[in-house]
C-alpha positions as CSV (number, residue, x, y, z in Angstrom):
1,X,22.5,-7.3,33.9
2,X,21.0,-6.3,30.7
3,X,17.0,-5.2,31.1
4,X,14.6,-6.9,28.5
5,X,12.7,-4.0,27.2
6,X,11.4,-2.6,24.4
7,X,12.0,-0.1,22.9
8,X,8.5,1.9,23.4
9,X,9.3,1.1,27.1
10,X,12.9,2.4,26.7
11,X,11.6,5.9,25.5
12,X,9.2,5.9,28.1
13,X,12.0,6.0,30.9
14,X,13.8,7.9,29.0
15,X,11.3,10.9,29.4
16,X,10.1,9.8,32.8
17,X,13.0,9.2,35.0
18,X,14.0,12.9,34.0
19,X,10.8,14.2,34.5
20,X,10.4,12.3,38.0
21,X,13.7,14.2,38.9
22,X,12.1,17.7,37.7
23,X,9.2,17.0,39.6
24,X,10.9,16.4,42.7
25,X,12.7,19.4,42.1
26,X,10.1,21.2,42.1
27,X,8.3,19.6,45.0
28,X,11.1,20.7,46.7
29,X,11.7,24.5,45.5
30,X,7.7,24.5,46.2
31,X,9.0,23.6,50.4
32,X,11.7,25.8,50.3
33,X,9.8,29.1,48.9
34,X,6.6,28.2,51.2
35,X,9.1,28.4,54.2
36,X,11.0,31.5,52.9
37,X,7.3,32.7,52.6
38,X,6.5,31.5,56.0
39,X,9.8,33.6,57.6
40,X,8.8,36.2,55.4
41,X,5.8,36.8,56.7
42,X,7.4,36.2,60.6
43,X,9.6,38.9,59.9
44,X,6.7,41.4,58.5
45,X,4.8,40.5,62.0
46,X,7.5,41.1,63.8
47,X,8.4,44.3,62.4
48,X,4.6,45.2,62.8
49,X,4.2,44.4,66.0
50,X,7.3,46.8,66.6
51,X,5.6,49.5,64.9
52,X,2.4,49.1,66.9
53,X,4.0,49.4,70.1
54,X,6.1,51.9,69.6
55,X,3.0,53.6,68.4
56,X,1.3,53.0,71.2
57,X,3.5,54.4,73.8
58,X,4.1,57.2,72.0
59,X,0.7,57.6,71.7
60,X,0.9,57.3,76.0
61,X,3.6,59.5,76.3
62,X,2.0,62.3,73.7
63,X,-1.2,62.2,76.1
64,X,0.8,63.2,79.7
65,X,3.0,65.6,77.8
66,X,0.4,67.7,76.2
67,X,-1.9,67.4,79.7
68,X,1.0,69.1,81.5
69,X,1.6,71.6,78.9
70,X,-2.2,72.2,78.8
71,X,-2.2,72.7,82.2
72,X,0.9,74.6,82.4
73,X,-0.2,77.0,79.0
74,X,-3.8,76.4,78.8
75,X,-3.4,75.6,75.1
76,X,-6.1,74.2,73.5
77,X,-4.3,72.3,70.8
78,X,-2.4,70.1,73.8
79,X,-5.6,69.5,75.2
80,X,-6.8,68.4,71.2
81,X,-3.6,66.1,71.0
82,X,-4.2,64.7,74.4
83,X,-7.7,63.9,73.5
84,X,-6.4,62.2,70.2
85,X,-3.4,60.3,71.9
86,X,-6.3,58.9,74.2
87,X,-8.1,57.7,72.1
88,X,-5.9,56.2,69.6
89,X,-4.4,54.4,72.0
90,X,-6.8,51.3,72.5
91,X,-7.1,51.3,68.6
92,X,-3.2,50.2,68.4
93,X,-3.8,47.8,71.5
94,X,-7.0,45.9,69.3
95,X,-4.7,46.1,66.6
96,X,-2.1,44.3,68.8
97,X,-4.2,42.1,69.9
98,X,-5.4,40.7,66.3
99,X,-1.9,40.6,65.5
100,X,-0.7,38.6,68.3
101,X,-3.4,36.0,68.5
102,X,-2.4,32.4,68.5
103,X,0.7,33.6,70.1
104,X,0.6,32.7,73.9
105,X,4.2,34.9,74.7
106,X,3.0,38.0,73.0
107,X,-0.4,37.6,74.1
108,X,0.9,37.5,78.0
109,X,3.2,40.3,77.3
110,X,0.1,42.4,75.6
111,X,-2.0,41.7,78.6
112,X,0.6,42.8,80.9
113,X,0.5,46.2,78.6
114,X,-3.1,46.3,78.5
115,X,-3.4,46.2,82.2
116,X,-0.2,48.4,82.6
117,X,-2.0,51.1,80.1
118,X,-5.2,51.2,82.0
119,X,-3.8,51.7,85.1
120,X,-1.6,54.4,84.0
121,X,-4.6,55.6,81.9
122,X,-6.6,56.0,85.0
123,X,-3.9,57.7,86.6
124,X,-3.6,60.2,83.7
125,X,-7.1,60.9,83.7
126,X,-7.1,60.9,87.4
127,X,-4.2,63.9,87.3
128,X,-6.1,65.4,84.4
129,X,-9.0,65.8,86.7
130,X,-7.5,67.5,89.7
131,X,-5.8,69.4,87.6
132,X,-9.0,70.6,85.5
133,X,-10.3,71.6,89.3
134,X,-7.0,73.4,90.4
135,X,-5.7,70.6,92.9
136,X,-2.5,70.9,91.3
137,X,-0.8,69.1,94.3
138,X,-3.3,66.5,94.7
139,X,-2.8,65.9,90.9
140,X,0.7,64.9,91.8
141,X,0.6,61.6,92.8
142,X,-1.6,59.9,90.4
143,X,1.1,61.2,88.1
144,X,3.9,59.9,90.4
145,X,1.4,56.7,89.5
146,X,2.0,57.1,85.7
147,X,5.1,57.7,85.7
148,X,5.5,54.7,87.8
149,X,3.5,52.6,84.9
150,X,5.2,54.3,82.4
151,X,8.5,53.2,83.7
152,X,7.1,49.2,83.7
153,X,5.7,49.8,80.2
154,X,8.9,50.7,78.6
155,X,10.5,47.6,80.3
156,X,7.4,45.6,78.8
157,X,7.9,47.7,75.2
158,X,11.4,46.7,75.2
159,X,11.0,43.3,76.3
160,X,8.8,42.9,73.3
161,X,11.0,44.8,70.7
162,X,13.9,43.1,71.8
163,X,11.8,39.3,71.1
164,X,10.8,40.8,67.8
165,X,14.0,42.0,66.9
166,X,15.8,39.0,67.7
167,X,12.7,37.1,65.9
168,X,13.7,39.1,62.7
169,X,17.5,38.7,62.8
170,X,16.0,34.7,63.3
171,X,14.2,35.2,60.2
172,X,16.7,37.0,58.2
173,X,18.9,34.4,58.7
174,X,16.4,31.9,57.8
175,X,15.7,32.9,54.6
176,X,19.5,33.8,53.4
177,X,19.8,29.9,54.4
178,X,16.6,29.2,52.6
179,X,18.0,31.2,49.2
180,X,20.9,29.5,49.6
181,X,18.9,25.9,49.8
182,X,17.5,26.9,46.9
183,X,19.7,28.7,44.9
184,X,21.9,24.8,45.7
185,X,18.7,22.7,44.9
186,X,18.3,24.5,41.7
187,X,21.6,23.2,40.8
188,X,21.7,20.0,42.1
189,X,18.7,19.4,40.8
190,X,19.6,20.5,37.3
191,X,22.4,18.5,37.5
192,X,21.0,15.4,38.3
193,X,18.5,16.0,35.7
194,X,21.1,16.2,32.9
195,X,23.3,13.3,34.2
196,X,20.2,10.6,34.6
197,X,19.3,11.9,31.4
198,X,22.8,11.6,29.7
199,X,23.3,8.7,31.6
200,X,19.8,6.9,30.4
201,X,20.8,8.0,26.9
202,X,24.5,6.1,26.6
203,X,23.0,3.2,28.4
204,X,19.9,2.7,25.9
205,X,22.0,3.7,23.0
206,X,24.9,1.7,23.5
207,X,22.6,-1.5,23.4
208,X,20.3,-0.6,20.8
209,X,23.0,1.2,18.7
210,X,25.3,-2.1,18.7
211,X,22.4,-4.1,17.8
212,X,21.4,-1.9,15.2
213,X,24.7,-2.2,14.3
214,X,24.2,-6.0,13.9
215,X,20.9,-5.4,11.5
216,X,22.7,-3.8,9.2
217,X,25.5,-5.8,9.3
218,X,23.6,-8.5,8.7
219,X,22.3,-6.8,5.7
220,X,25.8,-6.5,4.3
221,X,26.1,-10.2,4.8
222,X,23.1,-11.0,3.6
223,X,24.1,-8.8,-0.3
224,X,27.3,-10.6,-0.6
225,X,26.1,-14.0,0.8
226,X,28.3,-14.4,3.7
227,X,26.6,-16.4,7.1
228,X,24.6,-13.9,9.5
229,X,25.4,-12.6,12.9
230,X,24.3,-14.4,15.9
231,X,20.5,-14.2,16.3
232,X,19.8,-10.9,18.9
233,X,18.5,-11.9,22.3
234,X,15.3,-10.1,23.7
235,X,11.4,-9.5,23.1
236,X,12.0,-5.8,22.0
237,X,11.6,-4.3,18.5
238,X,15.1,-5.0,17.2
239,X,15.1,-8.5,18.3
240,X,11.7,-9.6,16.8
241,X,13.0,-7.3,13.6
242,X,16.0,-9.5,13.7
243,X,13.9,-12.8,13.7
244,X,11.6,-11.6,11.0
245,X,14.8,-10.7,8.3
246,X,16.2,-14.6,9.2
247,X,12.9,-15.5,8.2
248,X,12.9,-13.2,5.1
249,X,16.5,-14.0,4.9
250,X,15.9,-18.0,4.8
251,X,13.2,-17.8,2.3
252,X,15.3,-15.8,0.1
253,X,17.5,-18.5,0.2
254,X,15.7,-21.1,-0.4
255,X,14.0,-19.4,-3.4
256,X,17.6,-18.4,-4.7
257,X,18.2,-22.4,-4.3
258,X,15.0,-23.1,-5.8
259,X,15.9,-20.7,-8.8
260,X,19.4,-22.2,-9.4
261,X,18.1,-25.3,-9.6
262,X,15.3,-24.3,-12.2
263,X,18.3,-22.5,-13.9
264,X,20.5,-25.5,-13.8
265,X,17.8,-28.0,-14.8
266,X,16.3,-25.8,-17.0
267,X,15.8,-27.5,-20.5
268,X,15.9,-24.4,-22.1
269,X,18.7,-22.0,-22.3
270,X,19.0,-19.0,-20.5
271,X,21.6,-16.6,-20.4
272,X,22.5,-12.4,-19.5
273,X,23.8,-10.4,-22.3
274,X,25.7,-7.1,-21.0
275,X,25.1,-3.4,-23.1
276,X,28.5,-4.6,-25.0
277,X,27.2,-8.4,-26.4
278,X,28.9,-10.1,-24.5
279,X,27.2,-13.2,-22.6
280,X,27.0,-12.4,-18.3
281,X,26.0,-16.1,-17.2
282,X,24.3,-18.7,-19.1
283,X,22.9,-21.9,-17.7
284,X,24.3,-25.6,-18.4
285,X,21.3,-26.1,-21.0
286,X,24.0,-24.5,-23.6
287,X,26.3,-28.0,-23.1
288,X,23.1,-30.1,-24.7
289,X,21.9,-27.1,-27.1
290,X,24.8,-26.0,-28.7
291,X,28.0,-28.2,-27.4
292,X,29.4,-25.7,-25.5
293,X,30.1,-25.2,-22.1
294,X,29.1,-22.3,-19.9
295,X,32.7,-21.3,-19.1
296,X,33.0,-21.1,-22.9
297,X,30.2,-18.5,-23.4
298,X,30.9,-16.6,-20.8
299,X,32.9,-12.8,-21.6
300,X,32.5,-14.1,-25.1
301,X,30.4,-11.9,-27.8
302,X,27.1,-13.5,-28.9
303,X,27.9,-12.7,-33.0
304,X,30.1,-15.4,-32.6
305,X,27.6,-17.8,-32.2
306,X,24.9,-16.7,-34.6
307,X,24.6,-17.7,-38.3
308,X,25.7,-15.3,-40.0
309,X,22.5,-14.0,-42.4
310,X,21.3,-13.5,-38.8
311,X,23.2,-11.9,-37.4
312,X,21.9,-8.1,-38.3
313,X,18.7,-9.0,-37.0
314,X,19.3,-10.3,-33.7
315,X,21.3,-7.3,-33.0
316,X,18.7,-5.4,-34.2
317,X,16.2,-7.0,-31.7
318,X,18.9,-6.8,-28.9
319,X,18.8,-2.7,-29.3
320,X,15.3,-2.7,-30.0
321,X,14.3,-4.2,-26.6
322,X,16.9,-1.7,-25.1
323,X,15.1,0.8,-26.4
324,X,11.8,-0.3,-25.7
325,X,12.6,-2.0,-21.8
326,X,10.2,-4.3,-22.5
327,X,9.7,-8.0,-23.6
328,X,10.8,-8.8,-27.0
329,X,10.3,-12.5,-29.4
330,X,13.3,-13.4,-32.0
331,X,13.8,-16.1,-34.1
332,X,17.1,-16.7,-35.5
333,X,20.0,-19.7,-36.4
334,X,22.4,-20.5,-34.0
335,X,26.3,-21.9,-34.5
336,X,26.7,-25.4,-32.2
337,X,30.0,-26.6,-32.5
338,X,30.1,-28.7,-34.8
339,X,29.3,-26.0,-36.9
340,X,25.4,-27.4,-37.4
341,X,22.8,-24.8,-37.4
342,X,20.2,-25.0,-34.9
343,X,17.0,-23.2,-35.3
344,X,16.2,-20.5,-31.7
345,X,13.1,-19.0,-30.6
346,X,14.5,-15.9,-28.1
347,X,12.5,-14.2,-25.7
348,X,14.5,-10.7,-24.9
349,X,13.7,-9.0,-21.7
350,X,16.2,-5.8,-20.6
351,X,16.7,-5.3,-16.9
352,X,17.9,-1.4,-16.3
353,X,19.0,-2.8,-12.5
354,X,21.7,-4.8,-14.2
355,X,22.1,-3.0,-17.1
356,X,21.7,-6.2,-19.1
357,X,19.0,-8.3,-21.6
358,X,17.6,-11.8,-20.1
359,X,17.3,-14.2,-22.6
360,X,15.1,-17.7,-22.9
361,X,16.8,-19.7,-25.9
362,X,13.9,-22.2,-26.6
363,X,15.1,-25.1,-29.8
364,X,12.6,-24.6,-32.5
365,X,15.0,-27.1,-34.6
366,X,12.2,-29.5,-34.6
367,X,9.1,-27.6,-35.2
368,X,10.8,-26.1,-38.4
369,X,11.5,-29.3,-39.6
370,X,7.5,-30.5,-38.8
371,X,6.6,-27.1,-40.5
372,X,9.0,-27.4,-43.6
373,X,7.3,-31.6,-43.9
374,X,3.6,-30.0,-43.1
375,X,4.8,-27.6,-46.6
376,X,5.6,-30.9,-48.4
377,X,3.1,-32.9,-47.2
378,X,0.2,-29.9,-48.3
379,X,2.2,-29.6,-51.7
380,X,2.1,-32.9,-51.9
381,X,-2.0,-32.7,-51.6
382,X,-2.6,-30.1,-53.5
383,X,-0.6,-31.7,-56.3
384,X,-0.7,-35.3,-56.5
385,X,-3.5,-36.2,-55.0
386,X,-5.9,-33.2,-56.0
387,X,-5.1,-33.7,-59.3
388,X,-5.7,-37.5,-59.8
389,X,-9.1,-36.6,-57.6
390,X,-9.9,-33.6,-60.3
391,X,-9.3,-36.6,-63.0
392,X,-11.2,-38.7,-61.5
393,X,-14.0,-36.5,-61.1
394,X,-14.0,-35.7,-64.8
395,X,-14.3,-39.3,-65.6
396,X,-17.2,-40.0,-63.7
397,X,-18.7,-37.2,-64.9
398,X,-18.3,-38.2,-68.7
399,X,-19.6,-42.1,-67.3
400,X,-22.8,-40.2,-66.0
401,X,-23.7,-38.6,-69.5
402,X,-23.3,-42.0,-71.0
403,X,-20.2,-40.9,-73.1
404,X,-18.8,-44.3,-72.5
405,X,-22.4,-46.5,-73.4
406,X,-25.0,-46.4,-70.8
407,X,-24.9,-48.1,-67.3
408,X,-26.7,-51.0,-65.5
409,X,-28.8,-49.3,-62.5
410,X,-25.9,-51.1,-60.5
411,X,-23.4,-49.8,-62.3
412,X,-25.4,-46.4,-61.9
413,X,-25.7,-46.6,-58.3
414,X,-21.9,-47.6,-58.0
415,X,-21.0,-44.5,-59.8
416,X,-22.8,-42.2,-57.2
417,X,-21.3,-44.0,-54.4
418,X,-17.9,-43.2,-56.1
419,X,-18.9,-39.4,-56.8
420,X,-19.6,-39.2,-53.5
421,X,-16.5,-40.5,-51.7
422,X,-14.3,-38.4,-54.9
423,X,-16.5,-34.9,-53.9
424,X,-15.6,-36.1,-50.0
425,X,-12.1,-36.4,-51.0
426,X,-11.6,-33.0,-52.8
427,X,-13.3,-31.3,-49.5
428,X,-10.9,-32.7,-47.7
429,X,-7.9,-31.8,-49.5
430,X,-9.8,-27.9,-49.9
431,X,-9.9,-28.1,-46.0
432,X,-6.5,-29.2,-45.8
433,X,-4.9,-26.5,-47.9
434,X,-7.5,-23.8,-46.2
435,X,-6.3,-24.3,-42.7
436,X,-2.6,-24.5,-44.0
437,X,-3.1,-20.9,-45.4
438,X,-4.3,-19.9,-42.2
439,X,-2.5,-21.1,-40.1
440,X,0.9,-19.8,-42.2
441,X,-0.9,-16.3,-42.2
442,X,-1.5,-16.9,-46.0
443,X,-5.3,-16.3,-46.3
444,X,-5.9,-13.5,-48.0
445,X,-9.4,-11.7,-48.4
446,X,-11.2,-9.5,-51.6
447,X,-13.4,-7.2,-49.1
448,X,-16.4,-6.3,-50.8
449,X,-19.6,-4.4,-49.8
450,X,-22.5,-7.7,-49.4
451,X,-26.0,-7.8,-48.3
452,X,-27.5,-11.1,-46.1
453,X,-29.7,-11.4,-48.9
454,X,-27.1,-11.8,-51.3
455,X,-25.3,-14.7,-49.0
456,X,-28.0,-16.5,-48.0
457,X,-29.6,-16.7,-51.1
458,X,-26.2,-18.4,-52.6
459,X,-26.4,-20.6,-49.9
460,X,-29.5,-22.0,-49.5
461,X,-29.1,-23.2,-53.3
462,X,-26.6,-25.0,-52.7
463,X,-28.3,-26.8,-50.1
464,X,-31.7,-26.7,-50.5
465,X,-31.8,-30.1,-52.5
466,X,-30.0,-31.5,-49.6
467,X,-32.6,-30.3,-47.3
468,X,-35.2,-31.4,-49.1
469,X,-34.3,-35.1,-49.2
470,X,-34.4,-35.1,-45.6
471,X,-37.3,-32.8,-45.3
472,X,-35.5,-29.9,-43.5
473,X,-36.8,-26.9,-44.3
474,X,-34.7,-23.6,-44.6
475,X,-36.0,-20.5,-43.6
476,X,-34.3,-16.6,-44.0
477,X,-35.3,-14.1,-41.9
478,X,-34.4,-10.6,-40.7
479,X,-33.2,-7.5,-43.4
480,X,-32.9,-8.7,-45.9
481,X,-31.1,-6.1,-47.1
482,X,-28.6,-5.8,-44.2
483,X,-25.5,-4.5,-45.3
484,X,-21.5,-5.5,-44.4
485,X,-18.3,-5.9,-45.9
486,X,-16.4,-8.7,-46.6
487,X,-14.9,-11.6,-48.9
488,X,-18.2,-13.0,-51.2
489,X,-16.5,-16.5,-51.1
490,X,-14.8,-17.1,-47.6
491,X,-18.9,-16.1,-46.2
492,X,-20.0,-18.4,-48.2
493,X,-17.6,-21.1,-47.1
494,X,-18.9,-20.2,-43.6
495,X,-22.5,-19.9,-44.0
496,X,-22.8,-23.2,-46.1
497,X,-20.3,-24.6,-43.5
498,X,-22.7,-24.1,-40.8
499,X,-26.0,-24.3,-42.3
500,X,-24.6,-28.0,-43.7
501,X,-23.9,-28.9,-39.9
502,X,-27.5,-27.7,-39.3
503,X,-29.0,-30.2,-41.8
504,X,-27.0,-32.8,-40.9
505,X,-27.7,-32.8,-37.1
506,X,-31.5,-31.9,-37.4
507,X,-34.5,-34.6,-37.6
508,X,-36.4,-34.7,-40.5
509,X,-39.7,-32.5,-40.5
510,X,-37.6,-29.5,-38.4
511,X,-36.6,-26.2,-39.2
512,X,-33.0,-24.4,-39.9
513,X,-33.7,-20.5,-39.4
514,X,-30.7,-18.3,-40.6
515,X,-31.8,-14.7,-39.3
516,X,-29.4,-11.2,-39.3
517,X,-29.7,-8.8,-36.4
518,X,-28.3,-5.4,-36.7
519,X,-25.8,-3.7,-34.0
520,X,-24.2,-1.0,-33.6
521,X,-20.6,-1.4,-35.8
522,X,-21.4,-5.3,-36.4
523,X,-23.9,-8.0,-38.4
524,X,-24.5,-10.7,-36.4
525,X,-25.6,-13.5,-38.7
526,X,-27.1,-16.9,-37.1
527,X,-28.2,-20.5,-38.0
528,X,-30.6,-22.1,-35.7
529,X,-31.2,-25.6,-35.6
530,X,-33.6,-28.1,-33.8
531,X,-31.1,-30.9,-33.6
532,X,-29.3,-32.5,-30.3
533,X,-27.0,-29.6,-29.6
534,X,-24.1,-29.0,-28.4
535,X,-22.7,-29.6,-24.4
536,X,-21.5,-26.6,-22.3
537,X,-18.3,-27.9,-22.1
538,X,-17.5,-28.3,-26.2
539,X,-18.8,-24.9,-26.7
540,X,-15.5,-23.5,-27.4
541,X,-14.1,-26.9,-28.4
542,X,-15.7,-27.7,-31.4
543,X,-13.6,-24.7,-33.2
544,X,-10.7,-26.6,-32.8
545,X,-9.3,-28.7,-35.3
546,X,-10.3,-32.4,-36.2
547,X,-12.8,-31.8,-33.1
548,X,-16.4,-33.2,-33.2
549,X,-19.4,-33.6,-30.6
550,X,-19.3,-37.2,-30.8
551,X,-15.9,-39.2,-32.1
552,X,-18.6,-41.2,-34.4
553,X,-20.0,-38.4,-36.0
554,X,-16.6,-38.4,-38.4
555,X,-17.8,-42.2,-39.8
556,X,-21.5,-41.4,-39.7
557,X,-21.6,-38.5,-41.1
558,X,-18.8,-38.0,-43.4
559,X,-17.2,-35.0,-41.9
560,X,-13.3,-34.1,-41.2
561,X,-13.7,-31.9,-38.1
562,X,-11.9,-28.9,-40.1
563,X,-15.0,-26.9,-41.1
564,X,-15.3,-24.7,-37.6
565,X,-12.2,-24.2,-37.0
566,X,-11.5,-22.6,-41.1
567,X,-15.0,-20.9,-40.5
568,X,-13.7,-19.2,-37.5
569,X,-10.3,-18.2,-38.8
570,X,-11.7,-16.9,-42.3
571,X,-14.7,-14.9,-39.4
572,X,-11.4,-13.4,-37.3
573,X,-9.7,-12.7,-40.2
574,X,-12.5,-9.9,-41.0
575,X,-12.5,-8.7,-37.7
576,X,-15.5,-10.2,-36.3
577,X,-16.3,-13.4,-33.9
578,X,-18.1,-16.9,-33.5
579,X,-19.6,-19.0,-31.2
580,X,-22.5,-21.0,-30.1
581,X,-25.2,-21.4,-27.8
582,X,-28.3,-22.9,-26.7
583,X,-31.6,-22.1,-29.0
584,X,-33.8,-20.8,-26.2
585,X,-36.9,-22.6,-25.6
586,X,-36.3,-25.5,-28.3
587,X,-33.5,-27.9,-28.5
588,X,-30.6,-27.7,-30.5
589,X,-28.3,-24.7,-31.0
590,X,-27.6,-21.4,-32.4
591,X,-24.3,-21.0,-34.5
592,X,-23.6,-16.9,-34.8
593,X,-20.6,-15.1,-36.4
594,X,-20.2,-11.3,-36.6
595,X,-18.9,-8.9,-39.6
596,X,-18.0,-5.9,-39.4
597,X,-20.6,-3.3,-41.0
598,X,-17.5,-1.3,-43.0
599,X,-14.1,-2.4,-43.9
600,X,-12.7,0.0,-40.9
601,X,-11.5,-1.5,-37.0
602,X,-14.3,-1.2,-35.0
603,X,-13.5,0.0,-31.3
604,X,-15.6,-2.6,-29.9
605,X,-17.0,-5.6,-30.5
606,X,-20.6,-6.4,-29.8
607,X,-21.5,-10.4,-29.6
């Protein structure tokens, strides 16, 4: 029967079954020594008790043989030991008696002593006496009388020494048995200890080593996509460990599903390319991209399937992003079977794991061909239509000086209406070509040290007569004599850009304010207006192109949506920023761009 446990609960028997066993041990050795104690200190009693009484008879018999030989050579140093012997005597017999207290035999037989010694102390003094008055014969039978005692004490004194000796060779023999008890326990108990411990050890670790055993087998498995063990039984560590990597295991596999699938359905093409060019893997997109299929690619070189003017500079990128271990952008041709070129926009990323570069082919074949007819198309502006339009323009202009007879006021009036929509037409064909230079990174700049006076006083006369006829007034404030840098012409385009969006959302009778604030590395320039403004949520918007407030502001008020969005590319390309926001505490809104105070970066940039 296998025992559920963890393995916190394993290690806990592990130290306490052997530790139970020490302590019983001990407990044990503790008994044994307190007995070996115990016969110890018999065996010291008994040997005292010895002592004592042979003290005390010979004590007994010193005082009757130095009474004798004081009375038979009158010396006075018997008669000093007799004196002493008498009365040491009852000191030895208290001393018995604390000694054998508790001890009903021993007291009886001290009793019997006690009663014997007084007796034949009575005698002795008795015989003493006479003796002392020269009744020598009269002093005979009260020692007759001791000698009498005498005789019963020494039967009493052996008695006694004979229990206590046969009480010590008890004891002797208790305690060799004892030592031995112990000197067996020590070892069993040692033993034991090692053997529950050993024994505790290859029982845990056969379970929890073999299951371990399964874990990382199951990691093996799990690296080289075979099916898992059997799923551990139990509620310990290992088990709930094993549950939690099928879990982790499962989800890796359905991600890995998830990620072939994206791979397989993937429109666009992507591939591994080994440290030697050679394609790794490469996903069915190829079959639709370039004709061929994956097992075709596959262990072949990639130069075979580049055009060749490109092919220097894709290799070039591949060792580049090598070099680098980072993410890399290419464009280049590529070969598709039928030997058509097809236009690719690669995204290199090196993996050092696998030693390889992950690519993302994306077809660009399209958006080259909408770029090369956006070319056409804006050549195609720029020179048949802009220069009928410049024609044109002349023509009307030599009409208005009356080269050509003077006009009827209709025919006058027709001839402003058809200045109008010509001057409409050549903005639009200036915005088209302006935001074709931008946006193929051809707009380039003549910096030049300005001041806001300089700008604004350009601008507003250019539009002042506009303002005027819808009785707008303009209004410059700030320094004047603020200075930046930048291109005299593209600000221009920008301030009359927004100032003319000013007049032509404002009510008559309000008030355009263009003012200049000065910060740290940055101008910030702003138009204010008092017209209907703009919502929170076209604030970033209207840059865009072809993007206005309201889709009939385009017929109502002539415009082509392009101004912002040129106005904040020619702003960006100087370095600075544009945006707009609410005119605090009026209505309408406050346009604001930012140059940069000298023709160096600037580390930040302050709105």
């Amino acid at each position: 029967m296998r025992l559920n446990l963890t393995l916190s609960r394993k290690a806990i028997i592990l130290v306490s079954v052997p530790l139970v066993i020490e302590l019983a041990l001990v407990c044990f050795l503790m008994a044994l020594l307190q007995q070996a104690e115990l016969e110890r200190e018999n065996e010291a009693h008994s040997r005292e008790i010895s002592n004592e009484i042979n003290a005390a008879m010979r004590h007994l018999i010193n005082a009757g043989t130095n009474t004798v030989i004081y009375h038979v050579s009158g010396s006075r140093d018997s008669l000093a030991q007799y004196r002493d012997s008498v009365r040491e005597f009852p000191k030895v017999i208290e001393r018995l008696s604390r000694m054998v207290k508790g001890r009903q035999e021993e007291e009886d037989n001290l009793l019997r002593m006690v009663s014997l010694y007084n007796r034949a102390n009575r005698n002795l003094v008795e015989g003493h006496r006479r003796l002392e008055a020269g009744d020598r014969i009269g002093s005979m039978k009260p020692y007759a009388n001791l000698n009498k005692s005498m005789a019963e004490l020494y039967l009493i004194a052996d008695k006694i020494q004979s229990r206590q000796s046969e009480i010590q060779e008890k004891q002797k023999a208790a305690q060799a048995t004892t030592r031995e008890q112990i000197k067996w326990l020590v070892v069993a108990g040692a033993l034991l200890n090692v053997l529950a411990a050993v024994g505790l050890v290859l029982y845990f670790n056969r379970g929890t080593a073999h299951r371990f055993n399964i874990l990382l087998d199951n990691t093996i498995r799990l690296a080289s996509g075979e099916p898992l063990n059997e799923p551990l039984a139990g509620g310990d560590e290992i088990a709930r460990l094993d549950r939690v990597f099928r879990k982790m295991a499962n989800s890796l596999a359905a991600a890995t599903q998830k990620e072939r699938a994206v791979l397989q359905n993937a429109a666009d093409i992507i591939c591994s390319i080994d440290e030697d060019g050679k394609f790794a893997a490469i996903n069915p997109a190829v079959t639709k991209a370039l004709g061929f299929a994956p097992e075709e690619m596959i262990g072949a070189r990639l130069v075979q399937f580049i055009h060749p003017d490109d092919v220097d500079k894709t290799l070039d990128s591949l060792k580049k992003s090598i070099q680098q271990k980072g993410e890399l952008a290419l464009e280049n041709r590529m070969l598709r079977k039928d030997g058509a070129a097809v236009d690719m926009l690669w995204s290199l990323h090196w993996t050092e794991a696998e030693k390889s570069t992950i690519c993302v082919l994306h077809d660009i074949t399209y958006r080259k061909e909408l770029e090369r007819l956006k070319r056409d198309f804006v050549a195609m502006v720029s020179h048949d239509l802009r220069t009928p339009l410049t024609s044109i323009s002349g023509f009307l202009s030599l009409l208005r000086t009356g080269k050509y007879n003077e006009l009827s006021p209709a025919g006058l009036e027709s001839l402003r209406s058809a200045d109008a929509s010509v001057g409409r037409l050549m903005n639009m064909v200036n915005d088209l070509l302006d935001i074709e230079r931008v946006e193929s990174g051809r707009l380039d700049l003549n910096l030049c040290p300005l001041t806001f006076e300089g700008l604004v006083d350009s601008v507003f006369a250019m539009l002042e007569p506009l303002a005027n006829d819808l009785k707008i007034e303009l209004v410059a404030m700030g320094n004047r004599e603020l200075e930046f840098v930048g291109d005299a012409d593209r600000l221009n385009q920008v301030l009359v850009n927004l100032v003319s969006n000013a007049i032509k959302f404002s009510e008559p009778n309000s008030k355009i304010i263009v003012d200049a604030l000065e910060q740290s590395a940055f101008v910030r320039i702003e138009v204010k207006d008092e017209g209907r403004g703009v919502p929170d949520h076209l604030k970033q918007a209207v840059f865009d192109r072809f993007k206005q407030v309201d889709a009939a502001d385009a017929a109502r008020r002539k415009g082509t949506g392009l101004g912002l969005a040129i106005s904040k590319a020619i702003v960006e390309r100087h370095g600075g920023s544009i945006g707009v926001e609410d005119n605090i505490g009026k209505k309408g809104s406050v346009f604001w761009f930012t140059l940069p105070k000298t023709d160096e970066p600037a580390d930040t940039e302050e709105i």
